[in-house]
C-alpha positions in Angstrom: 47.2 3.4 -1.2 43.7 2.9 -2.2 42.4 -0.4 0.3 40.4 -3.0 -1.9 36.5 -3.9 -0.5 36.6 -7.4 1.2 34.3 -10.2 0.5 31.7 -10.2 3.2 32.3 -14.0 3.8 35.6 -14.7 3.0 37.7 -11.5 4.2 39.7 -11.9 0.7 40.0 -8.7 -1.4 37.8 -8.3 -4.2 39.2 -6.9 -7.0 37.4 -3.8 -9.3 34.6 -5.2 -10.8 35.6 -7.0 -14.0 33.0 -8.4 -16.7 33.4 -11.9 -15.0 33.0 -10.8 -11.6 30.6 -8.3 -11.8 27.9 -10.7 -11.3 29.1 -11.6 -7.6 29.3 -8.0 -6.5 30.2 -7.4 -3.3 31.3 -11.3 -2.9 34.5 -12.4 -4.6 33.1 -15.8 -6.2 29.9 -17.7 -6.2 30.5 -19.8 -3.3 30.3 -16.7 -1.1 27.8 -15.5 -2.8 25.7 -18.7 -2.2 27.3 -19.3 1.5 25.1 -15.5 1.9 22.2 -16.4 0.6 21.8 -19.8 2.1 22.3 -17.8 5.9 19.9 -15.7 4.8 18.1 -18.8 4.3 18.5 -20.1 7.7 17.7 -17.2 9.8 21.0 -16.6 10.8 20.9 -12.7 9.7 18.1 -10.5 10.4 17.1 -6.9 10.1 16.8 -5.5 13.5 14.9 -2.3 14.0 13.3 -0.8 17.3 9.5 -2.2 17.4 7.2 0.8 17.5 3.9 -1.2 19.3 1.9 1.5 17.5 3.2 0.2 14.3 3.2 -3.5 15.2 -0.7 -3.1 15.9 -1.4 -1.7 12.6 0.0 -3.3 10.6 -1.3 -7.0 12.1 -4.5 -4.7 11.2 -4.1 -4.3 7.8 -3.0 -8.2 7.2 -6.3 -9.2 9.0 -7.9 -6.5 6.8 -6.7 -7.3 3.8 -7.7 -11.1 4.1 -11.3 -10.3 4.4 -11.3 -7.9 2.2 -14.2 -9.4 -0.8 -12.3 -7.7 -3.0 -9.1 -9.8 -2.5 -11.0 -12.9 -2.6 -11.5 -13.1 -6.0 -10.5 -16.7 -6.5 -12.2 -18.0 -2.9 -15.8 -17.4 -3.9 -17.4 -20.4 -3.9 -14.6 -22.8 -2.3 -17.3 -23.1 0.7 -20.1 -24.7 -1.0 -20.0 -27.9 0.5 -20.1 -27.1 4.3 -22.3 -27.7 6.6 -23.1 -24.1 8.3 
């Protein structure tokens, strides 16, 4: 016997994926759907992969970068004007 997918949330089964239900994939209703996202939300899930220092350098790089890059800063110019160097 073929063993239906469980809701995530709930532990109910979730039936094939009908017209109505598609939309909640792989949540039986709404609710769970919501209850998920609003965890997500909160902080109580999160993606967990080994932290490569390497990586974590370059990356805090790039962000630093990329704010003071004049090209990004295409709506900035001028905000300064006014102050006092």
């Amino acid at each position: 016997m073929i063993k239906l997918p469980e809701c995530p949330i709930c532990r109910k089964s979730v039936p094939p994926a009908s017209d109505a239900s598609a939309g909640y994939a792989p949540f039986c209703s709404r609710r769970c759907k919501e209850v998920d996202l609003i965890r997500w939300c909160e902080g109580r899930y999160a993606i967990v992969e080994a932290v490569d220092p390497n990586r974590l350098v370059q990356t805090s790089s790039e962000v630093v970068e990329s704010e003071f890059d004049d090209s990004s800063d295409q709506g900035m110019q001028g905000e300064y004007e006014d102050c006092d160097d």
